[in-house]
N, C-alpha and C positions, 0 to 999 in steps of 0.2 A: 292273412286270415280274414276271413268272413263270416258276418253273423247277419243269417236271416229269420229272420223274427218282424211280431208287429207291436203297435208302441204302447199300446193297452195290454199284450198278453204278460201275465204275472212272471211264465216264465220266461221268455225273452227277458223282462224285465230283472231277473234273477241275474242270469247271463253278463247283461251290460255291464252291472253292479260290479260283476267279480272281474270283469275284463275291463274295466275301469280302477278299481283300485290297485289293480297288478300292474296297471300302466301299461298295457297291451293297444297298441295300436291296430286297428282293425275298419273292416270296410263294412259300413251297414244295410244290409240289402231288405227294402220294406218288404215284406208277406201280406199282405192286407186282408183281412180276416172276412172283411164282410163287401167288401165292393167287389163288385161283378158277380154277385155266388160265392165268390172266396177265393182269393188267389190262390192259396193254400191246395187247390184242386186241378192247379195248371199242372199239364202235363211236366214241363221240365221242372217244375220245384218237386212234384211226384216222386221222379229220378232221386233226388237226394233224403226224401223222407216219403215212405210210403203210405205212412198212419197220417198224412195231410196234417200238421202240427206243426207248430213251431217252439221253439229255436229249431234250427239247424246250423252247426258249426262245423266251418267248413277251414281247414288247416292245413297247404298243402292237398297231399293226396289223401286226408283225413277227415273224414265225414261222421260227425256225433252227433245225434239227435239224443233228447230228452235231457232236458236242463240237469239233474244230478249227474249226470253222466259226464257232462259237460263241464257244469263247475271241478267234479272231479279230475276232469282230464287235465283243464288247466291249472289244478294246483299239482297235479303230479307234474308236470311240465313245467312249468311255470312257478316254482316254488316262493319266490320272495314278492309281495310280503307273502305268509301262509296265512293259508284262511281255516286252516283246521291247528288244533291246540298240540304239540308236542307227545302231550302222555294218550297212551291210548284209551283210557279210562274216561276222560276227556273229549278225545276225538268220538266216541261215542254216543258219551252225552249230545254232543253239536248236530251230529245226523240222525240221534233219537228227535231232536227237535226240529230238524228240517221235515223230517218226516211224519210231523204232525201236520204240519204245510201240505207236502207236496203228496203223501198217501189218503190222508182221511178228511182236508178242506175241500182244497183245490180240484180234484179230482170231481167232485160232487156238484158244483156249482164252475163248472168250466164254462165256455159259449155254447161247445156243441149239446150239453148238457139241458140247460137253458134252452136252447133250441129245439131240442125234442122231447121237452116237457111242455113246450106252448103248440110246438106244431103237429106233433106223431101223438101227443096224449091229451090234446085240447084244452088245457088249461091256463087259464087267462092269468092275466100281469100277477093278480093281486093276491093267487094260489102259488104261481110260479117263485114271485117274490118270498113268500113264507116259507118254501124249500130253501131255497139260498137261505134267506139269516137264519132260518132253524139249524144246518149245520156249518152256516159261520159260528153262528153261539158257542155250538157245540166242540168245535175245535178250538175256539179260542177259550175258552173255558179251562180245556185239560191245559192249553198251553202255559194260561197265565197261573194255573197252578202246580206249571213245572218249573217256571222259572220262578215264582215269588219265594218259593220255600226252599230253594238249592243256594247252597252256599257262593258258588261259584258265579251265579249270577252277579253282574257289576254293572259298569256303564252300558255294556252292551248285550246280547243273551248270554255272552261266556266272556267273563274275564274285562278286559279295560280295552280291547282293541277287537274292532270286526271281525266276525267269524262268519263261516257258510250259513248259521244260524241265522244272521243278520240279513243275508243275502233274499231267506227266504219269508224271513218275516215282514219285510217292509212293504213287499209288494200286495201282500197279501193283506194289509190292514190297507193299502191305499183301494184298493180294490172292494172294502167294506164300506170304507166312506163313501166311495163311489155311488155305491147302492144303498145307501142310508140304515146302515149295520150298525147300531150306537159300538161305540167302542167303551166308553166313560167307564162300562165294569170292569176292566182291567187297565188298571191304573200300571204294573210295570209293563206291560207290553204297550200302554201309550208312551213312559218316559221313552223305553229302549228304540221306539220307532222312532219319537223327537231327535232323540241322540243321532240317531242314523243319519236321519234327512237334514243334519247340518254340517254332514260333513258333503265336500266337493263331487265326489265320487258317485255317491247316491244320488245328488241333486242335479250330474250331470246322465242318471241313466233315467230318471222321474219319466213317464210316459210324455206329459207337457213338452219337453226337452229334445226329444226327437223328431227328426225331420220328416217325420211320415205323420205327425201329429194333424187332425182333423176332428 
């Protein structure tokens, strides 16, 4: 198994996460996002993902781009531990929340995103900057007001043990920080990421962590 990705991207960083707590042994092939233009645009990585993104997981003669797809594949495959909850009532709730992540954040404030609001629409650092935290706010907002008020919420976004939920949230506040995004307004979405980043798993997929780190 093979997973190419870069060690800043959120969702590589998703990826590792889950292929890390499943205990999946795997070969990590850097994509480097910004050196040379972008690797991401060599022709042979092309071959494997046409939309130039990363992850790409590569399984045998199995080729999955786009990190939900991914995490999904290796929990159908790869079932123990599961990273999604039993009932389906449950299972639900976990990818309504991923998908506050990975639909209406990330999506908005990605690199290439950022990139063609500074270079294609001329807008400097300090415009640019106020589009990213106006819709980090904005999704972290609905998120910590999905999780504070659900029952089901516990140690972690679902329940006492990591969920796909977990998977996508962690990257995605490190990613704030990064950018000087206060997080302080949502106090359970700060414990839930605490909780995360102390277990081994997470703190072996942490962007710092990887060998392509720069």
């Amino acid at each position: 198994m093979k997973l190419y990705g870069y060690f800043r991207s959120s969702a590589s960083y998703r990826v590792r996460i889950a292929l890390n707590l499943k205990g999946l042994p795997h070969e990590t092939v850097p994509v480097h996002l910004v050196r040379g233009g972008g690797e991401q645009f060599d022709p042979g990585y092309l071959q494997l993902n046409p939309q130039a993104q990363v992850p790409a997981l590569v399984d045998d003669e199995v080729v999955i781009t786009q990190s939900m797809a991914v995490v999904e594949y290796l929990e159908e495959i790869y079932r123990t531990p599961p990273l999604l909850p039993s009932d389906a009532g449950a299972r639900a709730r976990v990818r309504a929340l991923c998908q506050v992540v990975a639909c209406d954040i990330h999506p908005l404030n990605n690199l290439r995103v950022l990139r063609y609001l500074s270079g294609n629409l001329g807008l400097d650092e300090t415009a640019k900057m106020r589009w990213y935290r106006h819709w980090v706010r904005e999704g972290l907002a609905a998120l910590e007001a999905l999780l504070n008020r659900h029952p089901m919420t516990g140690t972690f976004c679902h329940g006492e043990r990591p969920t796909m939920a977990d998977l996508f949230l962690v990257p995605q506040i490190y990613n704030a920080r990064r950018f000087n995004c206060p997080v302080q307004d949502y106090p359970t979405i700060v414990r839930i990421d605490a909780n995360c980043r102390a277990l081994p798993a997470f703190q072996a997929a942490a962007p710092e962590a990887q060998p392509d780190f720069a």
